[in-house]
SEFI-578937 format. One line per field, with one value per residue: x, y, z of N, C-alpha, C, O in turn; residue in one letter. Coordinates in steps of 0.2 Angstrom, whole numbers, always signed. Each point is the difference from the previous one (the first is absolute). Layout:
BEGIN
nX <- (X,...)
nY <- (Y,...)
nZ <- (Z,...)
caX <- (X,...)
caY <- (Y,...)
caZ <- (Z,...)
cX <- (X,...)
cY <- (Y,...)
cZ <- (Z,...)
oX <- (X,...)
oY <- (Y,...)
oZ <- (Z,...)
pado <- (a,...)
END
This chain:
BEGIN
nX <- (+58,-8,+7,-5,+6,+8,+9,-2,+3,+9,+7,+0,+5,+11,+0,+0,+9,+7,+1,+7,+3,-7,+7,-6,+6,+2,-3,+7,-6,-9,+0,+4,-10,-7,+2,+2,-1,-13,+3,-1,+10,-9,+5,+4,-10,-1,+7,-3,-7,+4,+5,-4,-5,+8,-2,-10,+6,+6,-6,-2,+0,-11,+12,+6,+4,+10,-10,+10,-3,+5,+4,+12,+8,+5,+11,+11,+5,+8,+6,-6,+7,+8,-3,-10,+3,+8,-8,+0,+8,+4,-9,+1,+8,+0,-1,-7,-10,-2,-4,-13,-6,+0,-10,+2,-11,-7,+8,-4,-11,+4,-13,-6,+2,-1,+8,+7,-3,+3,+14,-3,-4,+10,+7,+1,-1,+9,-2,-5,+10,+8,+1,+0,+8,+9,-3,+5,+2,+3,+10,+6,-5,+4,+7,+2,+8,+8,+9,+8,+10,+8,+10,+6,+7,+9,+7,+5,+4,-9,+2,+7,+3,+6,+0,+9,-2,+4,+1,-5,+6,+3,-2,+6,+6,+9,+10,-10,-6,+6,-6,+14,-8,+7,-3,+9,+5,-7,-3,-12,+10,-8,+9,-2,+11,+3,+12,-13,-1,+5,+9,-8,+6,+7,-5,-1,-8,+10,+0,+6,-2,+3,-11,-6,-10,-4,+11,+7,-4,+1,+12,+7,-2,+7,+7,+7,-4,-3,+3,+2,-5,+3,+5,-1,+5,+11,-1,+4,+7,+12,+0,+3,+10,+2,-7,-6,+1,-6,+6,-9,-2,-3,-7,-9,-7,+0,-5,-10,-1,+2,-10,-7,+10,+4,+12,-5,-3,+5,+4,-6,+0,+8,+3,-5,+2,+9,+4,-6,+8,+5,-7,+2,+6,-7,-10,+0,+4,-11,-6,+6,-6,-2,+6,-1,-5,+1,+5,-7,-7,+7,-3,-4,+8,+2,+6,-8)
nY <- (+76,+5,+9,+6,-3,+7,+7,+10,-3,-1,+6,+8,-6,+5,+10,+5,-5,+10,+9,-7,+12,+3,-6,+9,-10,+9,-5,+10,-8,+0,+3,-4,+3,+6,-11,+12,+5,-1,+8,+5,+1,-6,-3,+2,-4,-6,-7,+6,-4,-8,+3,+6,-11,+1,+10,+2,-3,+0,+5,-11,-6,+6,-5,+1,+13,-3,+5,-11,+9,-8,+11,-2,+0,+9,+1,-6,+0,+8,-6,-9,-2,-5,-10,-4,-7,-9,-9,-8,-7,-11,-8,-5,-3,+11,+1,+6,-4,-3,+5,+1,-9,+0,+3,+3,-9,+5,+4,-9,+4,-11,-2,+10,-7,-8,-4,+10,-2,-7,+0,+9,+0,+1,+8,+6,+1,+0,+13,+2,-2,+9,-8,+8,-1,-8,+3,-8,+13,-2,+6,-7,-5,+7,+4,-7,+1,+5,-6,-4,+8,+3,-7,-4,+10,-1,-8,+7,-6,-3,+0,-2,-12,-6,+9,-7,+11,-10,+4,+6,-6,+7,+11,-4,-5,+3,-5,-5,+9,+3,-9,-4,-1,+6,+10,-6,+6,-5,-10,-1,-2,-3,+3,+11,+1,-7,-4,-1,-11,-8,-6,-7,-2,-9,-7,-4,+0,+8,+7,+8,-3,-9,+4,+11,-7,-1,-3,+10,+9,+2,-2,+9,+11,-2,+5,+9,+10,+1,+0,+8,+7,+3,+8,-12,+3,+1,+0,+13,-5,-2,-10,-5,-2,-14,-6,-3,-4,+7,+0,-2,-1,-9,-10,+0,-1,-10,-10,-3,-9,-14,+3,+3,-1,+9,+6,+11,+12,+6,+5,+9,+11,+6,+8,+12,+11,+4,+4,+11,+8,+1,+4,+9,+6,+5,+6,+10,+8,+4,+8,-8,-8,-1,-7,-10,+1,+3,-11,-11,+3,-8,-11,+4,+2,-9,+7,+5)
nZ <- (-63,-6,+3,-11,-8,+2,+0,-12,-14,-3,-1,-9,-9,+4,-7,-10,+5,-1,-8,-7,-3,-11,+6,-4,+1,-4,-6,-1,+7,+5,+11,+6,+0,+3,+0,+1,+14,+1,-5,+13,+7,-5,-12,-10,-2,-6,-7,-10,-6,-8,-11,-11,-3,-9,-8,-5,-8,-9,-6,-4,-11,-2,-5,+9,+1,-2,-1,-2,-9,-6,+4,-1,+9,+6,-6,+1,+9,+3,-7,+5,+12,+5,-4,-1,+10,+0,-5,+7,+9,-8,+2,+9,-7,+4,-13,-1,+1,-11,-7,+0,-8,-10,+0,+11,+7,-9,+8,+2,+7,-7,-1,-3,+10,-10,-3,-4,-9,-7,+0,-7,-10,-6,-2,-8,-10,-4,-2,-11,-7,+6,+4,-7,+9,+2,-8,-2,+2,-11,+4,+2,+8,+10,-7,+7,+10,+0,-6,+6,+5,-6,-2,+9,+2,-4,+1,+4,-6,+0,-9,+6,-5,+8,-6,+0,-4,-4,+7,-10,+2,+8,-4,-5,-8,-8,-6,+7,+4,+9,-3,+1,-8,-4,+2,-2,-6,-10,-5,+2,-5,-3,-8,+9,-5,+11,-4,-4,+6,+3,-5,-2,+10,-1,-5,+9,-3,+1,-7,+0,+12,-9,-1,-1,-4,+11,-5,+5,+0,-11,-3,+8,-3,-10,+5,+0,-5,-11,-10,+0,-8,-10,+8,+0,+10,-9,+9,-1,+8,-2,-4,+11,-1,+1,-7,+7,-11,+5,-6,-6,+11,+6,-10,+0,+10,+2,-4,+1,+9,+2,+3,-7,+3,-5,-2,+8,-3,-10,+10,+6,-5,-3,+7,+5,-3,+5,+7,-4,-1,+9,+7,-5,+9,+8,+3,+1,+5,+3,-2,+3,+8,+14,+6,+5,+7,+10,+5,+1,+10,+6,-1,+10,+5,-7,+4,-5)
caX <- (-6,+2,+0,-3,-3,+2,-2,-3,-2,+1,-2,-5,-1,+0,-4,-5,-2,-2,-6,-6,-1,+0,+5,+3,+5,-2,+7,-3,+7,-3,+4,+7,-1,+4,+7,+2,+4,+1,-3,-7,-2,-2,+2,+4,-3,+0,+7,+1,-6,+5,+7,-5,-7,+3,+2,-8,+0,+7,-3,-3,-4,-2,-3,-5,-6,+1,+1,+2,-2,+4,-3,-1,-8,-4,-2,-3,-6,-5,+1,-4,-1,+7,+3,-4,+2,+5,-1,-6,+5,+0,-5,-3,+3,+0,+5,+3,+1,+4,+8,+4,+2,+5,+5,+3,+3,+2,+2,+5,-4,+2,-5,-6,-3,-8,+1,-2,-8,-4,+1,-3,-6,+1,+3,-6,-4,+2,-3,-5,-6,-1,-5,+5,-2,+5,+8,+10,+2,+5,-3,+0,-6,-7,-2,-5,-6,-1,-2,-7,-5,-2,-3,-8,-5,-4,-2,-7,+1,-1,+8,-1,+6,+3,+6,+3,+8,+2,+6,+9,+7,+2,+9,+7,+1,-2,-4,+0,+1,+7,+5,-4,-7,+4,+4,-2,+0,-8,-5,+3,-3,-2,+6,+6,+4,+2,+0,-2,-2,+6,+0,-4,-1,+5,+0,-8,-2,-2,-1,-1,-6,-5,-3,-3,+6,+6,-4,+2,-5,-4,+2,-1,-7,-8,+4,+2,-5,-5,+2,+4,-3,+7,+6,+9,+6,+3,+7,+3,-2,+2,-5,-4,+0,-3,-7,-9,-8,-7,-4,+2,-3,+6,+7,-1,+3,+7,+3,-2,+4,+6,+2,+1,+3,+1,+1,-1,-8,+1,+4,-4,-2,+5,+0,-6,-2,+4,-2,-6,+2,+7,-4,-4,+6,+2,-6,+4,+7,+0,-4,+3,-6,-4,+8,-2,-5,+4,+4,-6,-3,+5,+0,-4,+2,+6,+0,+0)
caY <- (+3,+7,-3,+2,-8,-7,+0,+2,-3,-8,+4,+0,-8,-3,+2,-3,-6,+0,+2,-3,+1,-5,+1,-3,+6,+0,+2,+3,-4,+1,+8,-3,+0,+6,+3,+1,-3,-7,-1,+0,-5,-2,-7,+6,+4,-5,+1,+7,-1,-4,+3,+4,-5,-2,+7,+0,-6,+2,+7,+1,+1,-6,-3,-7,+1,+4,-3,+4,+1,+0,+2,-5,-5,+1,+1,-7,-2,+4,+2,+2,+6,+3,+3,+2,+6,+3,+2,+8,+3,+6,+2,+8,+4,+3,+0,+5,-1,-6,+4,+3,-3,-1,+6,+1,-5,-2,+4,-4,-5,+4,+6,-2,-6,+0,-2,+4,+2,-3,-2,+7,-2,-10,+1,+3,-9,-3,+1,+0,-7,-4,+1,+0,+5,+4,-2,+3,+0,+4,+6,+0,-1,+4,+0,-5,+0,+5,-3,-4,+4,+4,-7,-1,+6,+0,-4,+0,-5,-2,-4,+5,-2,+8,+0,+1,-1,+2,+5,-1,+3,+6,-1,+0,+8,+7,+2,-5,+1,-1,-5,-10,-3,-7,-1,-2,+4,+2,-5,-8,-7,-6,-2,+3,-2,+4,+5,+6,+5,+6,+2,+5,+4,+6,+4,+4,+7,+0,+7,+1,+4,+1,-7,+1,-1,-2,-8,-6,+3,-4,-6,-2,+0,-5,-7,-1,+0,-5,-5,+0,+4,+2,+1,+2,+6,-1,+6,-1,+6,+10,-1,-3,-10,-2,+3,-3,+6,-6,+8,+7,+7,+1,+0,+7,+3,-4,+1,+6,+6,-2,-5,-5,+1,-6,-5,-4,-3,-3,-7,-6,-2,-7,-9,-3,-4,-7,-4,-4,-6,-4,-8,-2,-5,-6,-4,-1,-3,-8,-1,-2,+2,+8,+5,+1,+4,+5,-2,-1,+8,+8,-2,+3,+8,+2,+3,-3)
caZ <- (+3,+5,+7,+0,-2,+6,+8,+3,+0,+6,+6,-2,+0,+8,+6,+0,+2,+6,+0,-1,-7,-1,-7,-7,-6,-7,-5,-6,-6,-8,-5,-2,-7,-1,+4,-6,+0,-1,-7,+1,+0,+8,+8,+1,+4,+6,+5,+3,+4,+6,+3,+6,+4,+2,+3,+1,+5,+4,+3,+5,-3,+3,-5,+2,+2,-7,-6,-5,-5,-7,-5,-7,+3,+2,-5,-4,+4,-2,-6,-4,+3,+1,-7,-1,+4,-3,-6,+2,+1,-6,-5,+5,+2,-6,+2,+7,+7,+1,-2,+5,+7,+3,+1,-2,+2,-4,-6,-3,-7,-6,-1,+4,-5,+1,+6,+3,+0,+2,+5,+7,-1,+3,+6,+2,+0,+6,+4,+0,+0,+4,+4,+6,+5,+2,-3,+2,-6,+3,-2,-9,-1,+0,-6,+0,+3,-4,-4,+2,+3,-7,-4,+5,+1,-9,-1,+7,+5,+9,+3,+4,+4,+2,-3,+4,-3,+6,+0,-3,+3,-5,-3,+5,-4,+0,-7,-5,-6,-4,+4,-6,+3,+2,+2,+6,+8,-1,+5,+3,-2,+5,+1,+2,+7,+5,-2,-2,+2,+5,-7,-2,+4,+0,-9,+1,-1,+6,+1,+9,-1,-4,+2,-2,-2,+2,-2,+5,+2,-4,+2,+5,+1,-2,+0,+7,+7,+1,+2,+5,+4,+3,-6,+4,-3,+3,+0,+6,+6,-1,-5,+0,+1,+0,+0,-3,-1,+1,-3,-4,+2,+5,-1,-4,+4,+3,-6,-2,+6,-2,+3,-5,-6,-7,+2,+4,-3,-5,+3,+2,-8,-4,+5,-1,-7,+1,+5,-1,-6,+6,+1,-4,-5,+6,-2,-6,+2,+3,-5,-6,-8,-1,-3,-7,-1,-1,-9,-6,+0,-3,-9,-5,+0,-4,-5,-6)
cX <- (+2,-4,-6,-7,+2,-2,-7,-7,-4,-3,-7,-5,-2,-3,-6,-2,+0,-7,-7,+0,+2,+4,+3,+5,-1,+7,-2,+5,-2,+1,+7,-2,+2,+6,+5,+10,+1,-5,-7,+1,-3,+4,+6,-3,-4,+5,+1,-5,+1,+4,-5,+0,+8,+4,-5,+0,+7,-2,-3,-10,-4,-5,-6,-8,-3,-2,+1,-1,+0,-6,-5,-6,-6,-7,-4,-6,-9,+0,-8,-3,+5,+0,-6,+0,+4,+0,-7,+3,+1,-3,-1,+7,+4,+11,+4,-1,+6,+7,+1,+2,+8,+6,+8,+7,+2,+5,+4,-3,+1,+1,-4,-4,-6,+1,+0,-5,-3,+1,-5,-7,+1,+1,-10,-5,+4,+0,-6,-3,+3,-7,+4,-5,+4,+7,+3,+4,+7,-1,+1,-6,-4,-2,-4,-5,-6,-6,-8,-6,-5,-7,-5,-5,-2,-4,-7,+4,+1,+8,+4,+8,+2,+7,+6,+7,+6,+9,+5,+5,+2,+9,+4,+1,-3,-6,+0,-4,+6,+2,-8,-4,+5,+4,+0,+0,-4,-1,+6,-5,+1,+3,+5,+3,+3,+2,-1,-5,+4,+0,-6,-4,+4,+1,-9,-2,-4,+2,+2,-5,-6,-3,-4,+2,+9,-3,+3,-3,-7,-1,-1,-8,-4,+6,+2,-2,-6,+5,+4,-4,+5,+5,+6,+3,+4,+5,+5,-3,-1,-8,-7,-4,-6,-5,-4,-5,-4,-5,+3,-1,+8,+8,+0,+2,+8,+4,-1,+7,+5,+2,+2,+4,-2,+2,-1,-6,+3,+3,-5,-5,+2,-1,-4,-3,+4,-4,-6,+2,+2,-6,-2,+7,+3,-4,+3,+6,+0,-5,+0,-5,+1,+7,-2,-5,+3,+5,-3,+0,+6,+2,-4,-1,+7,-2,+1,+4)
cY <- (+6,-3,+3,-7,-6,+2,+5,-5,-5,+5,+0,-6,-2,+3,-3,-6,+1,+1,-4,-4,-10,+3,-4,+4,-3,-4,+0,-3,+2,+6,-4,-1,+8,+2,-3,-6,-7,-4,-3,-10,+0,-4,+6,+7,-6,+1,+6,+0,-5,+5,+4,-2,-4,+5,+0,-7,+2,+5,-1,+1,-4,-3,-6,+2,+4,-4,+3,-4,+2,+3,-4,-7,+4,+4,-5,-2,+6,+4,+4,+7,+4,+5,+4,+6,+6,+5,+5,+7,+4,+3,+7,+3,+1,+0,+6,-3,-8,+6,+4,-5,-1,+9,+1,-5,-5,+1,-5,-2,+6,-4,-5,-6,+0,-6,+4,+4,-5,-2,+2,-5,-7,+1,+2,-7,-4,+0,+1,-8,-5,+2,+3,+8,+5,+2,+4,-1,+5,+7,-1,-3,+5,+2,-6,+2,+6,+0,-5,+2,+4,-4,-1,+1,+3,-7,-1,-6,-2,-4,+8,+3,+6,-3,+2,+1,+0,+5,-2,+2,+5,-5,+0,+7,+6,+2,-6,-1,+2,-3,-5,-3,-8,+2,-3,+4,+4,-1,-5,-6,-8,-4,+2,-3,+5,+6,+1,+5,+5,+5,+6,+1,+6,+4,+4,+6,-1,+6,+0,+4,+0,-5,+0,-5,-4,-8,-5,+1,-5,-6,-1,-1,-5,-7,-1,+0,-4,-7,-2,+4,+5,+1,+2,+4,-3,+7,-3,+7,+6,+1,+2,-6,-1,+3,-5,+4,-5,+6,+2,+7,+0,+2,+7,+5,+4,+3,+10,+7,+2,-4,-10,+0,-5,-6,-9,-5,-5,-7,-3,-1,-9,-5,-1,-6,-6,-4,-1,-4,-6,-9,+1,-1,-6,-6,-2,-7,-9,-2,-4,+3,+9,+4,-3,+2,+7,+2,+2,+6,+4,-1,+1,+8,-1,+3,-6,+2)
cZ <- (+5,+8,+3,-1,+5,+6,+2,+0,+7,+8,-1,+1,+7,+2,-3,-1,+9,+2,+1,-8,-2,-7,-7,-4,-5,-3,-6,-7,-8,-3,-2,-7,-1,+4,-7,+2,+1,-7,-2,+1,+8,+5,+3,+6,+5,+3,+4,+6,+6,+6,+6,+5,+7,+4,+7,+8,+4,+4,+5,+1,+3,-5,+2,+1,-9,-5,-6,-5,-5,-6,-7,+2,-1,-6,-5,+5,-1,-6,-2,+3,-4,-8,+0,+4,-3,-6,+4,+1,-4,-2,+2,+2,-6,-2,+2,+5,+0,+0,+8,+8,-2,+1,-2,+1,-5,-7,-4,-6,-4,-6,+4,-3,+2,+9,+5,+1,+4,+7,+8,+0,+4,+8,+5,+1,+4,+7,+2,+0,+5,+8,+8,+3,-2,-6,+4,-7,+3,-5,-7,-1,-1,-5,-2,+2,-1,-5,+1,+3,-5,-2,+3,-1,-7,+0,+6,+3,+7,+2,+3,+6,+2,-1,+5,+0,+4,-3,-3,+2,-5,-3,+5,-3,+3,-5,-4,-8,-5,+1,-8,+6,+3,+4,+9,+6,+1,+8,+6,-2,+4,-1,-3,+5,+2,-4,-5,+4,+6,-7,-2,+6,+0,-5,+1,+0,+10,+4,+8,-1,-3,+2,-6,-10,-1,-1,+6,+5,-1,+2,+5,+1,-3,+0,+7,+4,+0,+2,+9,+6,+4,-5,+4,-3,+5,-1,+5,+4,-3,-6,+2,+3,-3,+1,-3,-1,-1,-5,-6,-1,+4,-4,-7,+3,+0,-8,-3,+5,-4,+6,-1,-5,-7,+2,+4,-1,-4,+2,+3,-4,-2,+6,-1,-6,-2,+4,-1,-8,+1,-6,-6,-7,+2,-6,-10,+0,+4,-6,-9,-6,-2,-3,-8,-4,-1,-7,-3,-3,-1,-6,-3,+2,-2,-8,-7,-5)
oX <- (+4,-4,-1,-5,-3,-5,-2,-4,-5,-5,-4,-5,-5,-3,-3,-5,-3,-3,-5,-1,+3,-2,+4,-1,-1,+5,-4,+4,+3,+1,+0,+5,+5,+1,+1,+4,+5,-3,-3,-4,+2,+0,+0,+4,+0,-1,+1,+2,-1,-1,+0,+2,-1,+3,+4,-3,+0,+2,-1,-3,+3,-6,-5,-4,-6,+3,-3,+0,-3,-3,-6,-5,-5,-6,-6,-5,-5,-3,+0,-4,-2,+1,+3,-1,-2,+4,-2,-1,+0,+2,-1,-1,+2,+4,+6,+5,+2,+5,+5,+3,+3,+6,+2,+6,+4,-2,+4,+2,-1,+6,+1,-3,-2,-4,-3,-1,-3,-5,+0,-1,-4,-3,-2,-1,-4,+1,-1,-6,-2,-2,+1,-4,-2,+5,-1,+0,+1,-5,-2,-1,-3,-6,-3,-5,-6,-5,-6,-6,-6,-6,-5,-5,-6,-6,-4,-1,+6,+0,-3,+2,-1,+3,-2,+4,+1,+1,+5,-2,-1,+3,-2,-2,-4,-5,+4,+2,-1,+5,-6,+2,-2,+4,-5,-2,+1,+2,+6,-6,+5,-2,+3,-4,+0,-4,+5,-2,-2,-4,+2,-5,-1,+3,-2,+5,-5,+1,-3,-2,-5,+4,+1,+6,+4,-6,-2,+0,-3,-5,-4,-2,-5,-2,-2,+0,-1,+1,+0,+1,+1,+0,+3,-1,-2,+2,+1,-4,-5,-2,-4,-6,-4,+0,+2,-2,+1,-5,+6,+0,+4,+5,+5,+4,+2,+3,+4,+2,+2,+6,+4,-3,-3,-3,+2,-1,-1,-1,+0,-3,-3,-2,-1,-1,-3,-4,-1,-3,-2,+2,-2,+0,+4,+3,+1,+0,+5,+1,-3,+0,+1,+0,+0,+1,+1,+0,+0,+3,+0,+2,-1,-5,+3,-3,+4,-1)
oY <- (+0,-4,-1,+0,-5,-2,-2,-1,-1,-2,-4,+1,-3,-2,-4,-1,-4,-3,+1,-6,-4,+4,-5,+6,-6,+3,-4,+2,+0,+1,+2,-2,-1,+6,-6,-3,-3,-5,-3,-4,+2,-1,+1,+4,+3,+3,+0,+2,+1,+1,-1,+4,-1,-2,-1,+0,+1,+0,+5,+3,-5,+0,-2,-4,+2,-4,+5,-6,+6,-3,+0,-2,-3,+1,+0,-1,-2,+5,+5,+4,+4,+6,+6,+6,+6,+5,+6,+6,+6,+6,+5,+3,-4,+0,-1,+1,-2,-1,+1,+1,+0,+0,-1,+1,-5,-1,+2,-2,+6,-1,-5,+1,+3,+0,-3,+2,+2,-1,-3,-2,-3,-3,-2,-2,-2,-5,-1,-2,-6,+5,-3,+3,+5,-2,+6,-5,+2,+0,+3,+1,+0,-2,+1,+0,-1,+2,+1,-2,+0,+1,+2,-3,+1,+1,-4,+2,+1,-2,+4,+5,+5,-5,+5,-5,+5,-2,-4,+6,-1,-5,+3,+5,+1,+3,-1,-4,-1,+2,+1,-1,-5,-5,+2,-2,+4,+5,-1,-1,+0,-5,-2,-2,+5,+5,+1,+6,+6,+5,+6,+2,+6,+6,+3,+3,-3,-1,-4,+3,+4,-5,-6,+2,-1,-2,-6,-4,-3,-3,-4,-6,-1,-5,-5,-4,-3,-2,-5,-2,+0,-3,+6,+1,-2,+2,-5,+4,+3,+6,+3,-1,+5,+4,+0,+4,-6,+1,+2,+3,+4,+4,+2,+3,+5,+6,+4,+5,+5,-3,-3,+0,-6,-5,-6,-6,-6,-5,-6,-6,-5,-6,-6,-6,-5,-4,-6,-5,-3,-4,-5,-3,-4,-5,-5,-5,-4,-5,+4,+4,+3,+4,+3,+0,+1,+5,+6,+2,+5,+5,-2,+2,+5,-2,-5,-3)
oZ <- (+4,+1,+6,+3,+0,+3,+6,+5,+3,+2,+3,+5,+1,+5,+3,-3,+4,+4,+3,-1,+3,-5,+0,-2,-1,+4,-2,-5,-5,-6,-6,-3,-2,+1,-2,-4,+0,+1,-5,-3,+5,+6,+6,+2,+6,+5,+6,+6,+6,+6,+6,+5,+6,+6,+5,+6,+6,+5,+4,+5,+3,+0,-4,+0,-2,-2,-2,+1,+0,-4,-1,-3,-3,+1,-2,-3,-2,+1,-3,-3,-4,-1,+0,-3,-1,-1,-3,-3,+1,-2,-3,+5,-4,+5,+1,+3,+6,+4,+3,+5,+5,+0,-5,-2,+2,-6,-3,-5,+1,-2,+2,-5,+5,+4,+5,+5,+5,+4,+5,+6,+4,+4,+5,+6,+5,+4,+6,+3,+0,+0,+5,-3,-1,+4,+2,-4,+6,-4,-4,-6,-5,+0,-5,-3,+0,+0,-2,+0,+1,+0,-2,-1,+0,+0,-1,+6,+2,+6,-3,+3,-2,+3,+3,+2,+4,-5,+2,+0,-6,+1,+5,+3,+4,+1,-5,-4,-6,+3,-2,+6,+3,+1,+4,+5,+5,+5,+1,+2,+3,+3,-4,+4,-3,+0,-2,-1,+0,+0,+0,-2,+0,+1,-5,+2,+2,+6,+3,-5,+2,+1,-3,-2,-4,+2,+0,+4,+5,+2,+0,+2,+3,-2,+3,+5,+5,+6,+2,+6,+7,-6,+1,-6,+6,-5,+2,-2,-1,+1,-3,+2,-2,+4,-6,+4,-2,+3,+0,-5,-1,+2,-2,-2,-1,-1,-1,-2,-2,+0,+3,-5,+1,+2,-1,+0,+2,-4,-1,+0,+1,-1,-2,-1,-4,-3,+0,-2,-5,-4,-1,-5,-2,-3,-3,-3,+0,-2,-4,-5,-5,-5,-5,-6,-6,-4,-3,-5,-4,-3,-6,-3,+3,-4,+1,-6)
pado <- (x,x,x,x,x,x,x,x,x,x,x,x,x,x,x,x,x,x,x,x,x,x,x,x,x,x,x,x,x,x,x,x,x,x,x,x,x,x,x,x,x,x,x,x,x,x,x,x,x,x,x,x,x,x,x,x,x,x,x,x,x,x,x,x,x,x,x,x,x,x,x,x,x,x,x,x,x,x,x,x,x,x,x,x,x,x,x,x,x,x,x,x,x,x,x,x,x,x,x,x,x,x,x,x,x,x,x,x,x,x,x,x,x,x,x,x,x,x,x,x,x,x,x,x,x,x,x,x,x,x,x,x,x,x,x,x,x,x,x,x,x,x,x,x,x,x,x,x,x,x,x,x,x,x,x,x,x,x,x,x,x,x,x,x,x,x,x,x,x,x,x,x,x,x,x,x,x,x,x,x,x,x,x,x,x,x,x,x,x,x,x,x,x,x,x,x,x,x,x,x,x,x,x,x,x,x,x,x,x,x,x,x,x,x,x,x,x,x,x,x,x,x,x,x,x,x,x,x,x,x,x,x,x,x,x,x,x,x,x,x,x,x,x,x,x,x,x,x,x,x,x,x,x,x,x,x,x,x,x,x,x,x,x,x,x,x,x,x,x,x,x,x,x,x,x,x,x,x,x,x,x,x,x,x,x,x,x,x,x,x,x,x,x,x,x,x,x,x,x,x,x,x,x,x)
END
């Protein structure tokens, strides 16, 4: 899971069950019929969906106040809403606009299947035939939502939700488009240990001087600073000494002068980010089911 699904995720969730908000998450286990790396089986996309539910709890999530629920239930219970919706979806959007939801995020489907066609219409109806206010989608959704928004509004329909995305973490890289969609120093993923991530902080695209663009800058701001309210720098004197930014206007500043080096940034980058990993491999590691659970899902991404 990228740490953009685990921890901005979970931030998100906690403000609005703070808020007031009466919350439901979807899990989306019935798409596992078109995921080509677990051969569209659902108990196989369940387990992935456990794994989620299990990261989501180690994080720090406030599952007790959260009601979570399984696509596919919710499908067979309201089937006679859900599929009619769906085939409307089609019926009123055209195939240039299904080729343009996935742009340019989709370059593996090859060739293009009629499941592919079909998949933007079902995503679209899932949102729409649940009765909700509000979704929290992340930004690989907004072409959904998008989608739904179109459909609405050609269809006249009074269901009306405000769609809510919250922030994918850019690449670690410089240049990830030339880097294999696998490669791991992409990202931070939510069971990296201590060093890989020290590891792809230090390997980062992180410029002295440039804020703009820059992805560990990115990190501190939708991960460190919400979560801690604060971003230690540890230096020595001749540096600088130590410093707290309670701000990312303070610590841009600072970084933009040069007063701030790479460096120093990239080292309290990684503790940070250990230390907010620290309990959910802790949570792993004392957890027999959830590590197994974990096995399950890596035999089904080995190569065939």
């Amino acid at each position: 899971m990228h740490i953009s699904e685990g921890i901005i995720k979970t931030l998100c969730v906690n403000k609005m069950v703070k808020s007031g908000c009466k919350v439901k998450i979807v899990m989306a286990d019935w798409f596992a019929r078109m995921n080509p790396y677990i051969g569209g089986s659902l108990n196989k996309m369940r387990a992935i969906g456990l794994y989620n539910i299990e990261v989501w709890k180690a994080a720090g999530m406030a599952l007790d106040s959260v009601e979570l629920v399984w696509l596919s239930d919710e499908i067979n219970q309201h089937a006679n809403v859900y599929w009619p919706l769906a085939m409307d979806v089609s019926r009123r959007t055209t195939l240039r606009r299904i080729k343009g939801f996935y742009g340019s995020r989709h370059p593996e489907v090859q060739p293009f299947t009629a499941a592919d066609v079909f998949y933007p219409s079902l995503q679209c109806a899932t949102i729409l035939f649940q009765k909700v206010d509000i979704w929290l989608l992340g930004k690989a959704q907004h072409e959904a939502n998008l989608l739904a928004r179109e459909y609405r509004k050609r269809a006249g329909r009074g269901n009306k939700p405000i769609a809510v995305s919250h922030k994918i973490l850019p690449n670690l890289l410089l240049r990830p488009e030339e880097e294999h969609r696998r490669n791991k120093f992409l990202a931070i993923y939510m069971r990296d240990i201590e060093f890989d991530i020290n590891r792809k902080i230090i390997h980062a695209f992180c410029p002295p001087k440039l804020v703009e663009g820059n992805p560990c800058l990115e990190y501190i701001k939708y991960i460190i600073l919400p979560w801690y309210g604060k971003f230690e720098v540890v230096r020595k004197i001749e540096d600088g000494g130590d410093k707290t930014f309670l701000s990312m206007e303070e610590l841009t500043a600072d970084y933009l002068s040069g007063a701030l080096q790479p460096d120093d940034l990239k080292l309290a980058l990684a503790k940070s980010l250990n230390k907010i990993m620290q309990p959910i491999r802790g949570h792993f590691r004392s957890n027999a089911e959830a590590e197994n659970t974990v096995e399950r899902i890596k035999e089904y991404y080995k190569p065939k």
